[in-house]
N, C-alpha and C positions, 0 to 999 in steps of 0.2 A: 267306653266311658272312662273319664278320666276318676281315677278314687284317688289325688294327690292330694287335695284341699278339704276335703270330706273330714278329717281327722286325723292328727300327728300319731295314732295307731296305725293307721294302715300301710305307715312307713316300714323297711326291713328294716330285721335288727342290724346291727356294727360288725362287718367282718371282723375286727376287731375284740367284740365282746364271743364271737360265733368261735375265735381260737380258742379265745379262755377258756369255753365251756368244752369244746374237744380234749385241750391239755386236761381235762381234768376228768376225762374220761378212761383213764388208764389204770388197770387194776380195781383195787379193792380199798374201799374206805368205810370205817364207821358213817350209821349211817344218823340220822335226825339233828346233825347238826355236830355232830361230833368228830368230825372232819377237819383238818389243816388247811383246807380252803375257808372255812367257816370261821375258824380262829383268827386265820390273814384276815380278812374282810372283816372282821370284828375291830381288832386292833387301827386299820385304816379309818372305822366308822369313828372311833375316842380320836384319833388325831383329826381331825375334822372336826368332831361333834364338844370333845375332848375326854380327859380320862374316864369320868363317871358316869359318860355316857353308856346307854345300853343300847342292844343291835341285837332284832328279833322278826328276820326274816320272814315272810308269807307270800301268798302266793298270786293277791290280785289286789288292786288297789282299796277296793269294797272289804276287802278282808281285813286289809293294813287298819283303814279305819274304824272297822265296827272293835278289832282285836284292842286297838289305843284308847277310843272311847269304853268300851266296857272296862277296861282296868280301873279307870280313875272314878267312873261313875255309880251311885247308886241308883235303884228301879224308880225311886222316887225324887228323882235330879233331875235337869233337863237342859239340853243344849240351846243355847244361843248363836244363831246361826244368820248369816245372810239371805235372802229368800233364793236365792240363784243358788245355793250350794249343790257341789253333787251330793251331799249326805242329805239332803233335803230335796232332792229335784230327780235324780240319778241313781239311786240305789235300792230299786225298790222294796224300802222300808225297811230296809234290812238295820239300823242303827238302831232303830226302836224296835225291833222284834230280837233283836240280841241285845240289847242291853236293858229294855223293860221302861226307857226313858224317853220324856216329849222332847220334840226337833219342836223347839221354838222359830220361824222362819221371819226375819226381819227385812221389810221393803230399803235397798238403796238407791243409791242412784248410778254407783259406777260399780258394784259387784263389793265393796268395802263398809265394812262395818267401824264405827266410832265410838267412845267412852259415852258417848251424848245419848246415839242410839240406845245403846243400851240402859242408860239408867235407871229407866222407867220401870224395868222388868227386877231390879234391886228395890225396892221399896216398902214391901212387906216379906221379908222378913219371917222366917221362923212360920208360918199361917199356912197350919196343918192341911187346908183346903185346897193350896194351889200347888204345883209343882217347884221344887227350887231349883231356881238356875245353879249348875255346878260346872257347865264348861261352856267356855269360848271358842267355837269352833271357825277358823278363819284360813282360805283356801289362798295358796301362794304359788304362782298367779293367781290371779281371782278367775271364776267363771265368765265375766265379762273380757280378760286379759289385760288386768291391769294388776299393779304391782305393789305392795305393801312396802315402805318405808322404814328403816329400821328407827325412828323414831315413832311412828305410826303404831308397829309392832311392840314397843316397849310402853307406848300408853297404855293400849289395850292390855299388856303383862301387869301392871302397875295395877289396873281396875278391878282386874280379876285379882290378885292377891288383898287385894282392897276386902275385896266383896266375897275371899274366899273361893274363891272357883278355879277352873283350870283353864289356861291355855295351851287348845289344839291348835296344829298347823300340819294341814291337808297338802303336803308338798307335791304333790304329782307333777307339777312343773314349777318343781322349786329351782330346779336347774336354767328355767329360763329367768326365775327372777333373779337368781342371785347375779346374771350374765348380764342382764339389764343393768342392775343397783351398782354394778363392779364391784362387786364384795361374795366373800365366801359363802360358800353353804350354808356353815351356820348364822354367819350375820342376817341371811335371808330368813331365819327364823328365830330373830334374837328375843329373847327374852319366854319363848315357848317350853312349856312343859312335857310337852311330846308331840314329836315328829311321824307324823303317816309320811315317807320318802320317797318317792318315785325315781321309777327308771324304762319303765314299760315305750312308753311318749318319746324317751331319749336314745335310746340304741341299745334298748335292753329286749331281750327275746320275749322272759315270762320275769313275774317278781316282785316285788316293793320291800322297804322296809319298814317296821316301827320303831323308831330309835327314842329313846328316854332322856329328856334333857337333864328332867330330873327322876334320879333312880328311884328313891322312897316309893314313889307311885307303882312302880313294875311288879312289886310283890305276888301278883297273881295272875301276870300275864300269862307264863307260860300254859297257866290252864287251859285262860282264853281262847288263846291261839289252838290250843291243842279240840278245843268244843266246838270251836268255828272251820273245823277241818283245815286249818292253814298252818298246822306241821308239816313240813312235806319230808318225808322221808332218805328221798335224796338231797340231802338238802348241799351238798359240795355241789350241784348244780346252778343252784340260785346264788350261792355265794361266791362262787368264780366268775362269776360277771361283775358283781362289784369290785374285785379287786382293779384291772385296770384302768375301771370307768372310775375310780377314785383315785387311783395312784398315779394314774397316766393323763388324767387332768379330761377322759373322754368326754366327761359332762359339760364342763364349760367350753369347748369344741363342739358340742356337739347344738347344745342349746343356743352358742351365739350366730353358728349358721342360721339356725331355724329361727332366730330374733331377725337377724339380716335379710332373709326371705321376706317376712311381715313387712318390716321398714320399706322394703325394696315395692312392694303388693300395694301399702299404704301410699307412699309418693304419687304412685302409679295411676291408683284409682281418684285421688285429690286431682293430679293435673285432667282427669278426665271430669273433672265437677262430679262424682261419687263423694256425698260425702261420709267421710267415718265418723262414728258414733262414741265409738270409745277412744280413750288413747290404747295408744299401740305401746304395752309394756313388756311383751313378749313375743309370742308366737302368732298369735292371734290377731284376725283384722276382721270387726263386724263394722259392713258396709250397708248404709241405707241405698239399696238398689233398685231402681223403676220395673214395675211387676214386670212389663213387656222384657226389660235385658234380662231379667229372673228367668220366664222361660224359655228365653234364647239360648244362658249359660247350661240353664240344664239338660238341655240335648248333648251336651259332650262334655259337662266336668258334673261330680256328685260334690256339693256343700249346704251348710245348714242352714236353713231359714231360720231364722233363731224369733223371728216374732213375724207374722205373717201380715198380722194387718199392720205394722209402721214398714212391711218392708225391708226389715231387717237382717242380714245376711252375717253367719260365720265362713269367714276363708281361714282355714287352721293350716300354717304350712309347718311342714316336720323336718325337721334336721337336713333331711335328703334334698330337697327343696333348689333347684336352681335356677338361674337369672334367667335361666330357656324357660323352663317352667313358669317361670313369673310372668314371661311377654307372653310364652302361648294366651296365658289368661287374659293376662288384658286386653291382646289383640280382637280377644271372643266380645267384649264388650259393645 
């Protein structure tokens, strides 16, 4: 059975990042983050992110965002969210049993939330009885695999400081958006409060980050992190993968393969009258697929039915992803 398309997890990591983490296997180092690999990896996160940014490594992506959402939020706050979110769809429940706060879940149409969507949920104000919205929670890529605009991202920044709230940005494949949008890292999460950062998706082994756009907020992250188990102890592990995958440019290498994979998937499945559902802003191709090719493809590739009764199919391809890989598929059809 093929597991290629099933999810950009099941890719190997980057021989590349697998040296880092040997090189840095050698002797003896402080441990919890006190490490010269932790320091490099810090200093490449502020030129990226820039100075005042902060970098507060963990250990899984579920982690990065309950660690980022509980710093900013109180028990009696609540997230504004896309109804497709993994912090809403994917996590189970872990944002609201660690931080004590509602996942408000909002219907779209392409996995992206808007100033409009939301205003309805601003309108009372201060009314002890309901919960107050305090964060903006907005995934880049989206769950659908489409891609936030950095005008897009800066309205929704604008509302939310409007209305007092925060904006999150769930980057787990922020690498594919920013390779999409042709702009940097942080342009792909311009005007954001704090960064949940992925690398798991991209050619990372184990790991994520939560980077602070803005610092004032971090004051008690490191609790967090420390209550949610995502200190890790050896922590010059997790941070000697970011050093090359930031310095060496691995990520947008890495993500613009796996966008070229999709592109390559998408064409593919269009000239065969498949049609696709979403735009193709990354890695991802959800294809309306005829039941019968459904159970034909599942006898030799694993992918996600992503909605069973419209027929709806995820082909996630990952970094590793090639043009042979692409025809074997299609040829299945």
């Amino acid at each position: 059975m093929n597991n290629l398309f099933i999810s950009d997890n099941t890719s190997p990591a980057d021989q590349r990042i697998l040296k880092a983490v040997s090189d840095a296997n050698d002797g003896y180092a402080l441990s919890y983050g006190n490490d010269r690999w932790t320091e490099e990896a810090e200093a490449l996160f502020k030129k990226e992110f820039g100075e005042d940014s902060l970098y507060f490594p963990v250990l899984t992506g579920t982690g990065a965002n309950i660690t980022a959402l509980a710093s900013v939020l109180k028990p009696f706050q609540s997230v504004l969210c896309a109804s497709t979110a993994h912090i809403n769809v994917d996590e189970c429940g872990a944002p609201e049993r660690f931080t004590g706060s509602k996942i408000i879940p909002i219907e779209t149409e392409n996995g992206k939330l808007t100033p409009e969507m939301l205003s309805k949920y601003t309108l009372n104000p201060g009314f002890e009885h309901h919960s107050q919205p305090g964060v903006i929670s907005v995934s880049q890529t989206t769950e659908t695999g489409t891609a936030y605009s950095e005008i897009e991202l800066l309205e929704l920044s604008e509302f939310a400081k409007k209305h007092n709230m925060i904006l999150h940005v769930d980057g787990s494949r922020i690498a594919n958006a920013a390779a999409f949008l042709g702009v940097s890292l942080a342009e792909a999460c311009r005007g954001a409060d704090v960064l949940s950062f992925g690398g798991t998706k991209n050619g990372l082994i184990l790991g994520e980050a939560v980077v602070f756009l803005n610092p004032a907020l971090a004051q008690e992250t490191k609790y967090h992190r420390k209550q949610f188990g995502q200190l890790y102890s050896k922590m010059r592990y997790l941070s000697a993968q970011f050093i090359p995958y930031l310095r060496d440019g691995i990520w947008h290498e890495n993500a613009s393969r796996a966008n070229r994979a999709a592109s390559l998937l998408a064409d593919g499945l269009m000239k065969k009258n498949i049609h696709i559902h979403y735009p193709v802003n990354g890695n991802a191709v959800f294809a309306v697929v005829p039941p019968e090719i459904i159970e034909k493809l599942s006898l030799k590739f694993r992918f996600y039915v992503w909605d069973e009764s419209a027929s709806l199919c995820r082909f996630m391809c990952p970094y590793t992803a090639t043009a042979q890989d692409i025809e074997e598929l299609l040829n299945s059809f």
